[in-house]
Every structure is written in C-alpha cells, then in structure tokens.
PDB file of N, CA, C and O in Angstrom:
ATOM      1  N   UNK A   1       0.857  -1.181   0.000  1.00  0.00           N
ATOM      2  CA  UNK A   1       0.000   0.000   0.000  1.00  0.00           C
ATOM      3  C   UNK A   1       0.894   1.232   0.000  1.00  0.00           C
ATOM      4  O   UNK A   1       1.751   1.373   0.872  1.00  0.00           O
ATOM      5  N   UNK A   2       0.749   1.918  -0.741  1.00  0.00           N
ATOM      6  CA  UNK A   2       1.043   3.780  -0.575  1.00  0.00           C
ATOM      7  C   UNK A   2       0.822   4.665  -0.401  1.00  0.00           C
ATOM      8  O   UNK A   2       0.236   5.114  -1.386  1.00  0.00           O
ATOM      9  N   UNK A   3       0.956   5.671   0.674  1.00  0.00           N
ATOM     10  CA  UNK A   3       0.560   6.479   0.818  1.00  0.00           C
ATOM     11  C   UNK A   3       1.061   8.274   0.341  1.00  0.00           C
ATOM     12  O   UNK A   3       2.248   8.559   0.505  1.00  0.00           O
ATOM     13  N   UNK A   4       0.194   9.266  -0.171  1.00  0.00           N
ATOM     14  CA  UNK A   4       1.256  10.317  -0.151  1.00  0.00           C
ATOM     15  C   UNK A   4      -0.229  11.735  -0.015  1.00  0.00           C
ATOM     16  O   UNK A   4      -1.450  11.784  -0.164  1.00  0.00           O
ATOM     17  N   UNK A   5       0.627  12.434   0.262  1.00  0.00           N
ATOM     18  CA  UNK A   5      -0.293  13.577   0.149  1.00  0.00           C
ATOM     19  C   UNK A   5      -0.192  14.812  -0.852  1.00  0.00           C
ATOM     20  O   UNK A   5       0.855  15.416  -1.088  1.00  0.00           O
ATOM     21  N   UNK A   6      -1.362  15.078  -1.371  1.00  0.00           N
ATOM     22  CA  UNK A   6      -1.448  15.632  -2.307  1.00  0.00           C
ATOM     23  C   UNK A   6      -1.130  17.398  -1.723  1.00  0.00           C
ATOM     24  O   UNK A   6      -1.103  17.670  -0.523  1.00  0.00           O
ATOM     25  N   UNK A   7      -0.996  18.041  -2.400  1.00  0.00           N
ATOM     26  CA  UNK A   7      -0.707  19.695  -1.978  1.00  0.00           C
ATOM     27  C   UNK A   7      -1.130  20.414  -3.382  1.00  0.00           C
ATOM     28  O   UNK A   7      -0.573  20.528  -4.473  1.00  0.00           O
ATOM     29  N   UNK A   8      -2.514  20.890  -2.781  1.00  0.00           N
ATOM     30  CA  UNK A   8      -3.269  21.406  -4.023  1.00  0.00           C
ATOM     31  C   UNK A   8      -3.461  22.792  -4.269  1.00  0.00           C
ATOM     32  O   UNK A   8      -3.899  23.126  -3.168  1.00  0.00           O
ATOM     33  N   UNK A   9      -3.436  23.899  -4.995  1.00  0.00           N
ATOM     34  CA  UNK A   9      -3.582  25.267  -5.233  1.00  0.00           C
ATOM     35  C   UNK A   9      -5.083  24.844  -5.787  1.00  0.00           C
ATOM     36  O   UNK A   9      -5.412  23.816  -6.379  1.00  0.00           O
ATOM     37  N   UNK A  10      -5.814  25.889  -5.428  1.00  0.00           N
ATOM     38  CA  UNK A  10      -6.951  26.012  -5.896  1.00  0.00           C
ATOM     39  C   UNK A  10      -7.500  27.338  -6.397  1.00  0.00           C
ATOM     40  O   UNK A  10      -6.821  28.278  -5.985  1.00  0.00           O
ATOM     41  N   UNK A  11      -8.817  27.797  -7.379  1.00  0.00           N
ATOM     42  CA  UNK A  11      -9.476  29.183  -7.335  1.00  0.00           C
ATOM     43  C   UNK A  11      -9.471  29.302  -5.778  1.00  0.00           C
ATOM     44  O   UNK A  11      -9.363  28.303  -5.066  1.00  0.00           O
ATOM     45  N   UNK A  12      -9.582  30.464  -5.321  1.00  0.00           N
ATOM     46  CA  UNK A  12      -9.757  30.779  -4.035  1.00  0.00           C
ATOM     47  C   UNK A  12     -11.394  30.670  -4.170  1.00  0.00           C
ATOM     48  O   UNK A  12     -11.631  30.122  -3.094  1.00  0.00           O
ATOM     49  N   UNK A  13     -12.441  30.809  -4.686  1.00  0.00           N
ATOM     50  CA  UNK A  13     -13.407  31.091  -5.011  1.00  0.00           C
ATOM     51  C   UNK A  13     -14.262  29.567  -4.958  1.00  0.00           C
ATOM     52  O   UNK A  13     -15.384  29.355  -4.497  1.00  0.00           O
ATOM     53  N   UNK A  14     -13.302  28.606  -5.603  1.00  0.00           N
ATOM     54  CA  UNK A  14     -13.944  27.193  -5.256  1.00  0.00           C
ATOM     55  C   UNK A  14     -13.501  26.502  -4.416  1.00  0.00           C
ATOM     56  O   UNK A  14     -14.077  25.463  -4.096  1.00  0.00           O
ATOM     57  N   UNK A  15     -12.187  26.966  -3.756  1.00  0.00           N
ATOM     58  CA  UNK A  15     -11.782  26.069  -2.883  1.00  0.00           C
ATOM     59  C   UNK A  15     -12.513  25.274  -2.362  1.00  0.00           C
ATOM     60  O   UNK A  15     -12.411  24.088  -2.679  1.00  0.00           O
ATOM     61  N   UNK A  16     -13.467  25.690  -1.411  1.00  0.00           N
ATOM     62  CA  UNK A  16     -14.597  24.857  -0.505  1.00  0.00           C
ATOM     63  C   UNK A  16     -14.792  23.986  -1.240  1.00  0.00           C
ATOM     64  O   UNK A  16     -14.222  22.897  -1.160  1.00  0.00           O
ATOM     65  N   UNK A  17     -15.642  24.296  -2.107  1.00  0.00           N
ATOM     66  CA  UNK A  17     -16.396  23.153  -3.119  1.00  0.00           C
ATOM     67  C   UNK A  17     -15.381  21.894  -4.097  1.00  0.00           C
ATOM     68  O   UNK A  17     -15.853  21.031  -4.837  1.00  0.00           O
ATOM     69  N   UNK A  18     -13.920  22.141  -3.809  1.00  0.00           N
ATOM     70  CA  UNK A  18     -12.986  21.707  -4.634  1.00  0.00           C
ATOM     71  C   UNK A  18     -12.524  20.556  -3.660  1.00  0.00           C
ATOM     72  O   UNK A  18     -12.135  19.448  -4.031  1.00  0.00           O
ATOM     73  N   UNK A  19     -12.630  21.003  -2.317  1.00  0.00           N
ATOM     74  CA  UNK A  19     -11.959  20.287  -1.274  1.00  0.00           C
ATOM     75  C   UNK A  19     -13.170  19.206  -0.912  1.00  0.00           C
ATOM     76  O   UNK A  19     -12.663  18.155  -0.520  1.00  0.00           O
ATOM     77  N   UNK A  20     -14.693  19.154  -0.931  1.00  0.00           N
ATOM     78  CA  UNK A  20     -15.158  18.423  -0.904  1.00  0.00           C
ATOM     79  C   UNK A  20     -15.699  17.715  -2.030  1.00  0.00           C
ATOM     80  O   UNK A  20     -16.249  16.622  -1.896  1.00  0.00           O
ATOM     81  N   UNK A  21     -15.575  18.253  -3.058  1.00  0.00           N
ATOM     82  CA  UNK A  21     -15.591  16.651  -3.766  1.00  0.00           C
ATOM     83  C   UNK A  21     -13.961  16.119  -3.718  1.00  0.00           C
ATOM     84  O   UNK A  21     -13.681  14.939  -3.513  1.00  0.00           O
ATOM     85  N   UNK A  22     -13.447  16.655  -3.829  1.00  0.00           N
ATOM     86  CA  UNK A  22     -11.920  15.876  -3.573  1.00  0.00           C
ATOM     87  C   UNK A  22     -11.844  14.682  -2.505  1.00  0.00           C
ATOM     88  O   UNK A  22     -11.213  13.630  -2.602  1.00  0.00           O
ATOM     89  N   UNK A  23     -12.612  15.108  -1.524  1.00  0.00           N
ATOM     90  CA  UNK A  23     -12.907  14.415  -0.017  1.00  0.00           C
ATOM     91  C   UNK A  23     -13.379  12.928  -0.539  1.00  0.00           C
ATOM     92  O   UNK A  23     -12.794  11.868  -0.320  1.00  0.00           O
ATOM     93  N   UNK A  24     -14.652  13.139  -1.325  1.00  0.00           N
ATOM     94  CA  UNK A  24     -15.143  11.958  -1.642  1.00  0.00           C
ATOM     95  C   UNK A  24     -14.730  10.986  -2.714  1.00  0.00           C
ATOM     96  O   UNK A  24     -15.258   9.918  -3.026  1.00  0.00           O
ATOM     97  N   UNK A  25     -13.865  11.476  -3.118  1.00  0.00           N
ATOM     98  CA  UNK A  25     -12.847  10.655  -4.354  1.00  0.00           C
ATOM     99  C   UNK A  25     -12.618   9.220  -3.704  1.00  0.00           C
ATOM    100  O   UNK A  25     -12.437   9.032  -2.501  1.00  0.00           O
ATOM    101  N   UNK A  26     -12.644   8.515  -4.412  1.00  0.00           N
ATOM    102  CA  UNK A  26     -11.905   6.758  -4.347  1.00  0.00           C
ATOM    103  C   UNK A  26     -10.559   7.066  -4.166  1.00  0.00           C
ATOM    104  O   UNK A  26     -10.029   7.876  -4.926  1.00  0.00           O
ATOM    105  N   UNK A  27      -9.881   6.497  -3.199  1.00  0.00           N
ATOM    106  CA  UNK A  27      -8.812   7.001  -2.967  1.00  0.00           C
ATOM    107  C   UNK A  27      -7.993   7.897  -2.071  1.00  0.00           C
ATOM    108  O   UNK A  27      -6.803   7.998  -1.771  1.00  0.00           O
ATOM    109  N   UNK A  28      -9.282   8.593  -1.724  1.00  0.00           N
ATOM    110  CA  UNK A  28      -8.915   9.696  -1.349  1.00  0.00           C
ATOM    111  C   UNK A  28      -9.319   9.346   0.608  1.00  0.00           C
ATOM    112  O   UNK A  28     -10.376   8.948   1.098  1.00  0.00           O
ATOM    113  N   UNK A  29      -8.106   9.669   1.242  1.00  0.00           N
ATOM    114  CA  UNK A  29      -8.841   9.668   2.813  1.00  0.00           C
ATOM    115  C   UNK A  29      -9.410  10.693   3.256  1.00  0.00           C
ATOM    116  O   UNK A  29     -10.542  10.867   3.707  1.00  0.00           O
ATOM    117  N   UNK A  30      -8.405  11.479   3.071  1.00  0.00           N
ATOM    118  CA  UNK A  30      -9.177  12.693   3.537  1.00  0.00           C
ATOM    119  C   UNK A  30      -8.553  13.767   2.774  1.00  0.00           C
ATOM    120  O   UNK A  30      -7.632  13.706   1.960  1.00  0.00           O
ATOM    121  N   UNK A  31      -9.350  14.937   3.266  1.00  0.00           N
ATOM    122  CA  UNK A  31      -8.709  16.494   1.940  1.00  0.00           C
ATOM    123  C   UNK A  31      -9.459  17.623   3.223  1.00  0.00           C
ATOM    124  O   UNK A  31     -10.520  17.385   3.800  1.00  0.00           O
ATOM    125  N   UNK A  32      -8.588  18.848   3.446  1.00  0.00           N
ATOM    126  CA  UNK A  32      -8.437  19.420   4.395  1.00  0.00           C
ATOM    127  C   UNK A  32      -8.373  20.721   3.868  1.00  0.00           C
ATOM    128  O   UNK A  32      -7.356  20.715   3.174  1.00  0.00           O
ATOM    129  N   UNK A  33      -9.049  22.170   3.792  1.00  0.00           N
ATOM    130  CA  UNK A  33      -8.584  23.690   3.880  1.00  0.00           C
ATOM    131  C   UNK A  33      -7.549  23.846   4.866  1.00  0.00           C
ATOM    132  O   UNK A  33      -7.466  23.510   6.048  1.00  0.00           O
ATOM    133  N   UNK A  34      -6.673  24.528   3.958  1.00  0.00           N
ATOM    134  CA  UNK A  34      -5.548  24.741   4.997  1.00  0.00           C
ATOM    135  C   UNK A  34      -4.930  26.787   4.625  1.00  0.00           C
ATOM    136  O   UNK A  34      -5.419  27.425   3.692  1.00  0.00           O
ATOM    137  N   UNK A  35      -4.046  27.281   5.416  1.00  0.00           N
ATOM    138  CA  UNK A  35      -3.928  27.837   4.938  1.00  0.00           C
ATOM    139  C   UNK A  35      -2.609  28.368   4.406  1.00  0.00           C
ATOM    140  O   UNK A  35      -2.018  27.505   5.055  1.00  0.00           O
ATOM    141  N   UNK A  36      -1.575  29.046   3.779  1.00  0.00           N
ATOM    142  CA  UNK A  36      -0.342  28.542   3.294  1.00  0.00           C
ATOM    143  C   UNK A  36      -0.569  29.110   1.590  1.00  0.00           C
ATOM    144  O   UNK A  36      -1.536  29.630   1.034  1.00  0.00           O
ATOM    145  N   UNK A  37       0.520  28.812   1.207  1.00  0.00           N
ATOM    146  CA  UNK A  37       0.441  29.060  -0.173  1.00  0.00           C
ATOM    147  C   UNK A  37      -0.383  27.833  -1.203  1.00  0.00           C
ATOM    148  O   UNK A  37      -0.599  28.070  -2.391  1.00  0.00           O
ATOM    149  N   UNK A  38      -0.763  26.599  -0.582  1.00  0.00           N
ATOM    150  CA  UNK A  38      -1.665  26.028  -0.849  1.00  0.00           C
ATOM    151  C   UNK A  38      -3.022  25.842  -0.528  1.00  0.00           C
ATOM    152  O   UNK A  38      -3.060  26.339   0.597  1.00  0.00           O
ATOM    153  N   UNK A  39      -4.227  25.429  -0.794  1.00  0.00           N
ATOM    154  CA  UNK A  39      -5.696  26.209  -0.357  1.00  0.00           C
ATOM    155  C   UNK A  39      -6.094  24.311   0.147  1.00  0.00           C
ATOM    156  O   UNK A  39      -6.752  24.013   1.144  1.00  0.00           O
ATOM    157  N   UNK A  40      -5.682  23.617  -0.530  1.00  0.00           N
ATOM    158  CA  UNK A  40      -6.185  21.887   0.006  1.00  0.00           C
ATOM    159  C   UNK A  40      -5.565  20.935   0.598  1.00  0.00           C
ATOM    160  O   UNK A  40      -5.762  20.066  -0.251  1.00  0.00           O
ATOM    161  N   UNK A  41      -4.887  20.356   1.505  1.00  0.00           N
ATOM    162  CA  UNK A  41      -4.081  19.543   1.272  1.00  0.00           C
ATOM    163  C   UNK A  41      -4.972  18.331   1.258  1.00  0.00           C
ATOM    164  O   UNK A  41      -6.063  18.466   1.813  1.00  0.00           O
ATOM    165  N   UNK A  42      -4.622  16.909   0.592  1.00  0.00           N
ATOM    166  CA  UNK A  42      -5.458  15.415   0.695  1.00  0.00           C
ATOM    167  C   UNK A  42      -4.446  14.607   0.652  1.00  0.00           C
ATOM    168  O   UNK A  42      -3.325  14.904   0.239  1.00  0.00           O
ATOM    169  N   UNK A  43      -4.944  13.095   1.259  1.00  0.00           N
ATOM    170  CA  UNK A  43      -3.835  12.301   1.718  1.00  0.00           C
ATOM    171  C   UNK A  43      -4.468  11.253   1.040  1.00  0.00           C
ATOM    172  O   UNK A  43      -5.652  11.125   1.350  1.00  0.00           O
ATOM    173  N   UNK A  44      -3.971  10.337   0.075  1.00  0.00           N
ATOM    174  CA  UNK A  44      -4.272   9.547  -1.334  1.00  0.00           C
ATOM    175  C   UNK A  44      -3.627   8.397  -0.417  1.00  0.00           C
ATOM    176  O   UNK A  44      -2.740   8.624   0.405  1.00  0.00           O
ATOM    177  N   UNK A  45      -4.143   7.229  -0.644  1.00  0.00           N
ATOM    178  CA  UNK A  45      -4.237   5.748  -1.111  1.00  0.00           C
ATOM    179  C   UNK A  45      -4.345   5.067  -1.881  1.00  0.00           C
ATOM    180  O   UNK A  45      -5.503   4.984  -2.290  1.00  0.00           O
ATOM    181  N   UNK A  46      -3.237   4.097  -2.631  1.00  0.00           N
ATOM    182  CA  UNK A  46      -3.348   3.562  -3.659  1.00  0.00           C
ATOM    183  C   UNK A  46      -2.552   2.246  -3.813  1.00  0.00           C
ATOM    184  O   UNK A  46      -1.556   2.452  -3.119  1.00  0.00           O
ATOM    185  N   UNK A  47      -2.449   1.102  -4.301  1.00  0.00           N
ATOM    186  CA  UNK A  47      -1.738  -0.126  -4.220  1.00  0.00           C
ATOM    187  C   UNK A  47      -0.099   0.336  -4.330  1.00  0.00           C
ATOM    188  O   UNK A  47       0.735  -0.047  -3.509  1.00  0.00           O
ATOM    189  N   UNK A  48       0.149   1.027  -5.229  1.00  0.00           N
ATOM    190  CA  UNK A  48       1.478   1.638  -5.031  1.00  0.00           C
ATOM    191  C   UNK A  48       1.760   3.298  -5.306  1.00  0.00           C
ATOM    192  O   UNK A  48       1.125   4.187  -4.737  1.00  0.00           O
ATOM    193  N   UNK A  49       2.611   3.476  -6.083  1.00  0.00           N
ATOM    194  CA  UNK A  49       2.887   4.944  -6.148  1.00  0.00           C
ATOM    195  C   UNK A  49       2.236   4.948  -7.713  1.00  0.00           C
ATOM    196  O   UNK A  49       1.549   5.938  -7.964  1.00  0.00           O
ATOM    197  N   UNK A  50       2.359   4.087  -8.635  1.00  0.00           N
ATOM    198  CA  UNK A  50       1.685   4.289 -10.182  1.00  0.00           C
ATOM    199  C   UNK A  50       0.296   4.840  -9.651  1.00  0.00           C
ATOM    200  O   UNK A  50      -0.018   6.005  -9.896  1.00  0.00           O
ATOM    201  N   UNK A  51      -0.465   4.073  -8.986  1.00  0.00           N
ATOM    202  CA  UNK A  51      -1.775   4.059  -8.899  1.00  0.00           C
ATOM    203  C   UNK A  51      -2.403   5.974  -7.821  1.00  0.00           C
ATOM    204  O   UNK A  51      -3.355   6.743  -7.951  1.00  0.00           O
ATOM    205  N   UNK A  52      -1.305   5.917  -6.985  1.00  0.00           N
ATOM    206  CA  UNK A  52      -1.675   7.395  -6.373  1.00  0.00           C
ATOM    207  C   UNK A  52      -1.463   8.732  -7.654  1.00  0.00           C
ATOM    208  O   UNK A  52      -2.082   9.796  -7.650  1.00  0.00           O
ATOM    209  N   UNK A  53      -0.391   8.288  -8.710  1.00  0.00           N
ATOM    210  CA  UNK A  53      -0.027   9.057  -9.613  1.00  0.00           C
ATOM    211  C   UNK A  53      -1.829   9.129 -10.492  1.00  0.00           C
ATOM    212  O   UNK A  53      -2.530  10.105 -10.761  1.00  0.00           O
ATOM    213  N   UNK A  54      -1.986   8.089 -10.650  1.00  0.00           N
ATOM    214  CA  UNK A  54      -3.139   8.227 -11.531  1.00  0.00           C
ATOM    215  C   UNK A  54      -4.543   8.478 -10.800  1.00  0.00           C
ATOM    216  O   UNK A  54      -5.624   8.596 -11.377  1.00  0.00           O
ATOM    217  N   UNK A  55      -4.346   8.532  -9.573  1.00  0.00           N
ATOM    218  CA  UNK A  55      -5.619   9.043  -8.613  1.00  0.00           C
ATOM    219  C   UNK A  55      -5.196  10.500  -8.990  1.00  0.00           C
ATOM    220  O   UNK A  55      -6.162  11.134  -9.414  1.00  0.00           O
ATOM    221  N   UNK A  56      -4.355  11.014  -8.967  1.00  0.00           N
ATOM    222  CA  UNK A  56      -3.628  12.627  -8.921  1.00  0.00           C
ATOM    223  C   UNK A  56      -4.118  13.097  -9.825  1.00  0.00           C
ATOM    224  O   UNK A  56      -5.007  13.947  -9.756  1.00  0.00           O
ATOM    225  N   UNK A  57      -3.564  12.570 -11.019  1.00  0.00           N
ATOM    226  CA  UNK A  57      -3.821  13.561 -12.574  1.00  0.00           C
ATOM    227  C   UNK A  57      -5.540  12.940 -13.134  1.00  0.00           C
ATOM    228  O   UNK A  57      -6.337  13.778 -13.555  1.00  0.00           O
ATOM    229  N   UNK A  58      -5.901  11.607 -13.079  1.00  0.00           N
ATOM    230  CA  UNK A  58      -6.832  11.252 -13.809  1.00  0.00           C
ATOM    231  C   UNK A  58      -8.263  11.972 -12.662  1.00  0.00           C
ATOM    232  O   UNK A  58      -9.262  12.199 -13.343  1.00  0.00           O
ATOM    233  N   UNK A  59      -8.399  12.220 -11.584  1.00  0.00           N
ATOM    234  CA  UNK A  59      -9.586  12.276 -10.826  1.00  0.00           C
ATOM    235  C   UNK A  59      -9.256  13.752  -9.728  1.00  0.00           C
ATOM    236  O   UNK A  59     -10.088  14.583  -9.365  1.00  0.00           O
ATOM    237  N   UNK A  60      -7.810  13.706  -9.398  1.00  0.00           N
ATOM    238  CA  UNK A  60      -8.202  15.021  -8.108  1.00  0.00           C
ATOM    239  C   UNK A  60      -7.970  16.516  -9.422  1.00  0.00           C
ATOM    240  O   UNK A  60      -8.734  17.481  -9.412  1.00  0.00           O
ATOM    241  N   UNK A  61      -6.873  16.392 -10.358  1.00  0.00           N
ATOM    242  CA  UNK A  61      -6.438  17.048 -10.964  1.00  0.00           C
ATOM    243  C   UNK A  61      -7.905  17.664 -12.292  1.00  0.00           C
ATOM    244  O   UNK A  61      -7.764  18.592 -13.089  1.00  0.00           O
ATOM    245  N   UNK A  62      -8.922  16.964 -12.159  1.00  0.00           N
ATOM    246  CA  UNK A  62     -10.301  17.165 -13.106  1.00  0.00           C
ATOM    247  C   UNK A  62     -11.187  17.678 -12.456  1.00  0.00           C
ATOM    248  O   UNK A  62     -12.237  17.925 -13.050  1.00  0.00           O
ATOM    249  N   UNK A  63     -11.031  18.116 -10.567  1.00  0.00           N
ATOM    250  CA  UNK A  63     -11.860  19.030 -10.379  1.00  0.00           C
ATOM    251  C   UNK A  63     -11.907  19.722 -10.348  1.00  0.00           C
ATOM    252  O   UNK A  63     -10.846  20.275 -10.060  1.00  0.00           O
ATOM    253  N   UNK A  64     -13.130  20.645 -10.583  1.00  0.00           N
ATOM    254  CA  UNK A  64     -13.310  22.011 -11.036  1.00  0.00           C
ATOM    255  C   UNK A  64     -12.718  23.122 -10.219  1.00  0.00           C
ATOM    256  O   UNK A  64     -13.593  23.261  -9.364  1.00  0.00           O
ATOM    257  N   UNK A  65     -11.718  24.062  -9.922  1.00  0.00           N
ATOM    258  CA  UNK A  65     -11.161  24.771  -9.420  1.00  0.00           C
ATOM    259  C   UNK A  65      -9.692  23.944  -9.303  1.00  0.00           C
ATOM    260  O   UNK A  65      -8.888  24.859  -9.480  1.00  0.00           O
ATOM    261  N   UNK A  66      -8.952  22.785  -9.113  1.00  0.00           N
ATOM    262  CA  UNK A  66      -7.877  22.042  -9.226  1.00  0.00           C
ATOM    263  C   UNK A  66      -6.931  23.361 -10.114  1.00  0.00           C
ATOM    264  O   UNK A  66      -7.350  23.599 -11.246  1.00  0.00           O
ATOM    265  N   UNK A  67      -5.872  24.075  -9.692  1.00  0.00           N
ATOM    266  CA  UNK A  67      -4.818  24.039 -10.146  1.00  0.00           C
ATOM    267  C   UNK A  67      -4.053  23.135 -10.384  1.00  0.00           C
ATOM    268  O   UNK A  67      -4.374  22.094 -10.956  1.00  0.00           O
ATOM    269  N   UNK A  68      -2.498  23.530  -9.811  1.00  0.00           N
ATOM    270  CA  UNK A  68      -1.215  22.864  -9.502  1.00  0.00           C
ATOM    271  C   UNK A  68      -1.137  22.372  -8.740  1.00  0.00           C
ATOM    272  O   UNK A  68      -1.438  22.996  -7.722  1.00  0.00           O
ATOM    273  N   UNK A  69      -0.632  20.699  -8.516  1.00  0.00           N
ATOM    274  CA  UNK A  69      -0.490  20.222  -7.370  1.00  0.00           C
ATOM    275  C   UNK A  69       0.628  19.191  -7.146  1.00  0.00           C
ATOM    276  O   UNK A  69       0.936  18.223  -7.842  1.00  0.00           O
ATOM    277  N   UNK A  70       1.011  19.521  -6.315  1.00  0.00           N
ATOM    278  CA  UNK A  70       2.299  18.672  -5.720  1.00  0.00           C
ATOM    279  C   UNK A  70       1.962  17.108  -4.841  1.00  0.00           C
ATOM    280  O   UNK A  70       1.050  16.948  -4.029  1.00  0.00           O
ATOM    281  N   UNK A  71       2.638  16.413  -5.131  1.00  0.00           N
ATOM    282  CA  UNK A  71       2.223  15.063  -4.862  1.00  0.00           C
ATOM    283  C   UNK A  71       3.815  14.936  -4.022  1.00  0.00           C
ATOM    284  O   UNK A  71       4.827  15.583  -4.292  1.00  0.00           O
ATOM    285  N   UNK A  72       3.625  13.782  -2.830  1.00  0.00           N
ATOM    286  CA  UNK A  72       4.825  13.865  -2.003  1.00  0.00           C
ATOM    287  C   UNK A  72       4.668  12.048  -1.363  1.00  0.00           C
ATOM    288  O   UNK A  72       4.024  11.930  -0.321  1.00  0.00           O
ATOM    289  N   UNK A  73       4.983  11.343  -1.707  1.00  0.00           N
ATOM    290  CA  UNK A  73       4.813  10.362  -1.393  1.00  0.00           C
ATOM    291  C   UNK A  73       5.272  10.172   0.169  1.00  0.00           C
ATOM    292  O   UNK A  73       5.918  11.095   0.665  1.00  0.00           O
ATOM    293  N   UNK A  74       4.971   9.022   0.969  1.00  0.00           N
ATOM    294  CA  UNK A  74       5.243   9.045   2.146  1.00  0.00           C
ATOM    295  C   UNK A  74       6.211   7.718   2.191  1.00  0.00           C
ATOM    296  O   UNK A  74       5.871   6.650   1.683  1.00  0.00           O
ATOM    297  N   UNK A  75       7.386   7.914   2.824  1.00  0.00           N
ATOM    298  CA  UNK A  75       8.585   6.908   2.774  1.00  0.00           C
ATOM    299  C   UNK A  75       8.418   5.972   3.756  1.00  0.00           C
ATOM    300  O   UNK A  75       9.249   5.076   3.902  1.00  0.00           O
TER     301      UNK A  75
END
C-alpha cells in the first residue's frame, strides 16, 4: 500500500467546493482547507505509487477549481 499527500492550489473562489468533492474521491482519505500558499491539502491511497499518480492527474487534478499540485509520497 502507498501512501502520499497531495498539496493542491486552488481558485480561491472554489476552494470549498474543490476540497469536498476531492474528499469523496476513491482514494482519497481525507482532503483538508488549509492555509499557506496552498488552499487543500489530501492524503491519497493507492496499491502503489503508479496508482496514487493516476488518482492525482486522472480524478483530483479534473476538479473544477484544481490548479497545480504537488504530490509527495510518504517513505
């Protein structure tokens, strides 16, 4: 299993709404407002690191307000 956390920029404007569907993603444990130069942080689950990569770009990275986001795997 792998774990890593995502570090998401968002519209400031959707954040809220960005961070909870993010929340409910497959994959996803949890997703948090924070405050910082990033607006989301979420902490991804996936069989390995391929599979958190493709939780990242294919599903957190397609919601609506999703900027840039940094992915950080956990060692």
């Amino acid at each position: 299993m792998a774990s890593a956390y995502v570090l998401i920029e968002a519209a400031p404007k959707k954040a809220r709404a960005a961070c909870g569907k993010i929340a409910k993603l497959s994959g996803v444990c949890s997703a948090h407002l924070v405050t910082g130069p990033y607006y989301i942080i979420a902490l991804g689950e996936g069989k390995d690191p391929a599979a958190i990569g493709k939780l990242v770009m294919a599903r957190i990275q397609a919601v609506d307000g999703v900027g840039r986001t940094i992915t950080c795997v956990v060692v």
